[in-house]
N, C-alpha and C positions, 0 to 999 in steps of 0.2 A: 157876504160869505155865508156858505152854511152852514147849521148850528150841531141838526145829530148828525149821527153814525151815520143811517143811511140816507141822509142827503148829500153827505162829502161823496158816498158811496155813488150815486144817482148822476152827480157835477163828473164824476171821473168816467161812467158809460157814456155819457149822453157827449163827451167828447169825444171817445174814442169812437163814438158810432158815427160822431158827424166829420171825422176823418174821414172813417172808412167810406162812408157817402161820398163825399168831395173826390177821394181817388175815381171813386166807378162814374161820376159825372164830370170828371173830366176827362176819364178814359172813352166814353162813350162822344165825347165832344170833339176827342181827337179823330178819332175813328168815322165820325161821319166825315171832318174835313178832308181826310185822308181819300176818303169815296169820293165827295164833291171833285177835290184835285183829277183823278182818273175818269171821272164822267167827262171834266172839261176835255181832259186830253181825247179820249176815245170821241167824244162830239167833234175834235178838229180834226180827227185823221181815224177815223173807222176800220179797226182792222180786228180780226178772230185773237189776234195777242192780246191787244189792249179790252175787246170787249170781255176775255177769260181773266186778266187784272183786275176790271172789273168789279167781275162777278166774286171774287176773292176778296174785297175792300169789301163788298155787301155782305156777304158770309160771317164774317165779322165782326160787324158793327152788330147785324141784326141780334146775333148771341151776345155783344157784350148789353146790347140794350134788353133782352129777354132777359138774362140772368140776373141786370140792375132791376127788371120791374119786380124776378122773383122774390129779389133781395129785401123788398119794399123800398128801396133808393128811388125808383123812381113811380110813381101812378099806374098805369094799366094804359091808360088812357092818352097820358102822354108818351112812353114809349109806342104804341099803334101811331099817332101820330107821326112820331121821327122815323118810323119804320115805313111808312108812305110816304112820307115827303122822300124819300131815298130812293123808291120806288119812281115817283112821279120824276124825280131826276132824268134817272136814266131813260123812262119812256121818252121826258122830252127830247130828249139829246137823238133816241132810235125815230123819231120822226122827223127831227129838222135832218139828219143823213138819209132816208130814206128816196123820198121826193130826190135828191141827188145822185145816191146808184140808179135810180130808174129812167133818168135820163141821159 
């Protein structure tokens, strides 16, 4: 346990900060699965509704992971990362329908 003033002080932020962390990385963890969900759906049945659902699930996610890396919650590095892999989602999904409207 800790002994001064300001390390009781130090044990009581360094909790409340690693709370506040845990909320914006899980909130950003729900929000990409939330995208993943509607990418699947829109990759089985391609329609201008579900591609503007979409595109509203990326909207989203992208801001709550920019404002976690502003936050310092998350690296720089690793939100760019989860913000392409979300990207490369959806491009897969707009290529395997593609090849299928054209025939």
């Amino acid at each position: 346990m800790a002994n001064t003033k300001s390390a009781i002080k130090r044990v009581k932020i360094a909790e409340r900060n690693r709370l506040r962390n845990k909320a914006y990385k899980s909130a950003v963890k729900t929000l990409m699965k939330k995208y993943f969900v509607a990418v699947e759906s829109y990759g089985a049945s391609p329609t201008p509704e579900l591609l503007q659902e979409v595109q509203q699930h990326m909207a989203a996610a992208y801001s709550k992971i920019d404002r976690a890396v502003k936050r310092g919650v998350l690296h720089p590095n690793n939100g760019a990362r989860k913000k392409s892999r979300l990207a490369a989602a959806l491009k897969r999904q707009k290529e395997k329908s593609a090849p299928a409207d054209a025939a």
